[in-house]
C-alpha positions as CSV (number, residue, x, y, z in Angstrom):
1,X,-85.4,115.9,81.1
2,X,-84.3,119.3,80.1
3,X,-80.6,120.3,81.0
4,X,-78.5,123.6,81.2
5,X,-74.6,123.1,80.9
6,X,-72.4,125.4,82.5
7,X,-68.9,126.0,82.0
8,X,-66.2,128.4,81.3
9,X,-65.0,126.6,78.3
10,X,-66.6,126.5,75.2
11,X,-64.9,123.3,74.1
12,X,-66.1,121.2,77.6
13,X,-70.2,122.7,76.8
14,X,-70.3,121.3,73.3
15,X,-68.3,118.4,74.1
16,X,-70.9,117.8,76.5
17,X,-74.0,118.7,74.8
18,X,-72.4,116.2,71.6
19,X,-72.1,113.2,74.4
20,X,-75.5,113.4,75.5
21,X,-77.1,114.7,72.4
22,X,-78.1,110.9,71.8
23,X,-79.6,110.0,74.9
24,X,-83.2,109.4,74.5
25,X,-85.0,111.7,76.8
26,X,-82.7,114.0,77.4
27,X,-82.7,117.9,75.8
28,X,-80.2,120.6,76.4
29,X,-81.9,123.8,76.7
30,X,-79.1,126.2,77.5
31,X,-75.4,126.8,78.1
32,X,-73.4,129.4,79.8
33,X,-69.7,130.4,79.7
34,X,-70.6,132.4,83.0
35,X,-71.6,132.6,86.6
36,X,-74.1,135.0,86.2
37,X,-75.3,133.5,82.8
38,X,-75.5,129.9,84.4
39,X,-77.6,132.0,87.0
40,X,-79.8,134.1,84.1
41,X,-79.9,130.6,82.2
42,X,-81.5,128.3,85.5
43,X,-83.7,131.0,86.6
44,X,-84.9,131.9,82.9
45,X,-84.9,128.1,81.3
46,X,-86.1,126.0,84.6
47,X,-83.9,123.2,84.0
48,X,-84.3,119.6,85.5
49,X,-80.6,119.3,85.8
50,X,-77.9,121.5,86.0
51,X,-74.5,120.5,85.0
52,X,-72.3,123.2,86.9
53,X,-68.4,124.2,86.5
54,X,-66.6,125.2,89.6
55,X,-64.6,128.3,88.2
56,X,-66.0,130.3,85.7
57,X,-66.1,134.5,85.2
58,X,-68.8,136.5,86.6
59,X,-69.7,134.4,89.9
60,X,-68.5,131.0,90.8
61,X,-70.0,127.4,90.4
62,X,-70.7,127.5,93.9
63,X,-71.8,131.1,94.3
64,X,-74.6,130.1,91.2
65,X,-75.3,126.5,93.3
66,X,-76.0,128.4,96.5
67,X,-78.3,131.1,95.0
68,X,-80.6,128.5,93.0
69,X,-80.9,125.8,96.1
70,X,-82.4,128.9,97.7
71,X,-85.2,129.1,94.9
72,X,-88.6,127.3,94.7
73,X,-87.9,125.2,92.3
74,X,-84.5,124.2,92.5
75,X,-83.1,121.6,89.7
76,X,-80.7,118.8,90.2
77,X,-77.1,120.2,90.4
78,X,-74.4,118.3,89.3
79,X,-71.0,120.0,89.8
80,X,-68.3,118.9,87.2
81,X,-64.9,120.5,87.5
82,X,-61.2,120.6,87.3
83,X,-60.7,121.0,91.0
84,X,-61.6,118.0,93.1
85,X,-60.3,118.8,96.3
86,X,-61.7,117.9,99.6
87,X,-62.3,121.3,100.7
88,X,-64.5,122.7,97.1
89,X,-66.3,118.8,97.5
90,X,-67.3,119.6,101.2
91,X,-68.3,123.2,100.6
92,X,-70.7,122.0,97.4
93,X,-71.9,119.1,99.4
94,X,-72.7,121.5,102.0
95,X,-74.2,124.2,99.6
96,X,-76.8,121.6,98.5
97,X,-74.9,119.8,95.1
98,X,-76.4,116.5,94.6
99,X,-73.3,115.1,92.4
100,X,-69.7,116.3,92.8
101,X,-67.7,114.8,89.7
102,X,-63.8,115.1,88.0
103,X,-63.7,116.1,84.8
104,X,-60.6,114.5,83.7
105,X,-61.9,111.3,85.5
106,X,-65.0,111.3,85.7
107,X,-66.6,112.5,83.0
108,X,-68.3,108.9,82.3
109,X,-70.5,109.5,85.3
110,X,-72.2,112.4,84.2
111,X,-73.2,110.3,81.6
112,X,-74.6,107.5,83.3
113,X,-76.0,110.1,86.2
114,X,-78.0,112.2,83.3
115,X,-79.4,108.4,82.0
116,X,-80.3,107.6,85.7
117,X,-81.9,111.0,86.2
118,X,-83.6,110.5,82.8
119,X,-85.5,107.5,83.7
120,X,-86.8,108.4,87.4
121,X,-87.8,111.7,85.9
122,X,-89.8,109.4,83.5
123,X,-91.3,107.4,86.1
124,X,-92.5,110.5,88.1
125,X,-93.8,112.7,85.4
């Protein structure tokens, strides 16, 4: 399953990338510190899964989630961020996210949502 991290800090992408570097089946093909570099990265890379911070520079977390749910081929988008309010949950749910998830939280679920995703990608390709 190939994966692009997005996020506005550096530190959050590797820590990332490090915590599901040993997950069997799983491949990070690209990171971006920016909106329109998460945007360059899906479109360019094709992703399975996108793992997508809120606020970043150059074009928001939800600006990039609304353009790519538009596309053809549209990846799994989970949104991971600082701000968990109801209003940014509604507007992602309602922009097409499939996950919405804390960072200081939740960060164990994007693990085991990246293992789940792993294995029914698996099963259907």
């Amino acid at each position: 399953m190939r994966v692009v991290i997005a996020d506005d800090s550096e530190i959050m992408r590797e820590h990332l990338a490090g915590a599901l570097s040993g997950l069997e089946g799983i491949e990070i093909v690209g990171s971006a510190g920016s909106g329109a570099q998460a945007l360059e990265s899906i479109r360019k890379l094709n992703p399975d899964v996108v793992v997508l911070d809120i606020r970043m520079p150059g074009g928001s977390g939800i600006e990039v989630l609304e353009r790519i749910k538009q596309d053809a081929r549209c990846p799994v988008v989970i949104m991971f961020t600082n701000y968990p309010f109801p209003q940014y949950r509604k507007k992602c749910e309602q922009a097409g996210a499939d996950f919405f998830f804390e960072k200081t939280s939740e960060s164990h679920l994007v693990i085991e949502t990246l293992e789940s995703l792993t294995s029914r990608f698996r099963a259907s390709g």
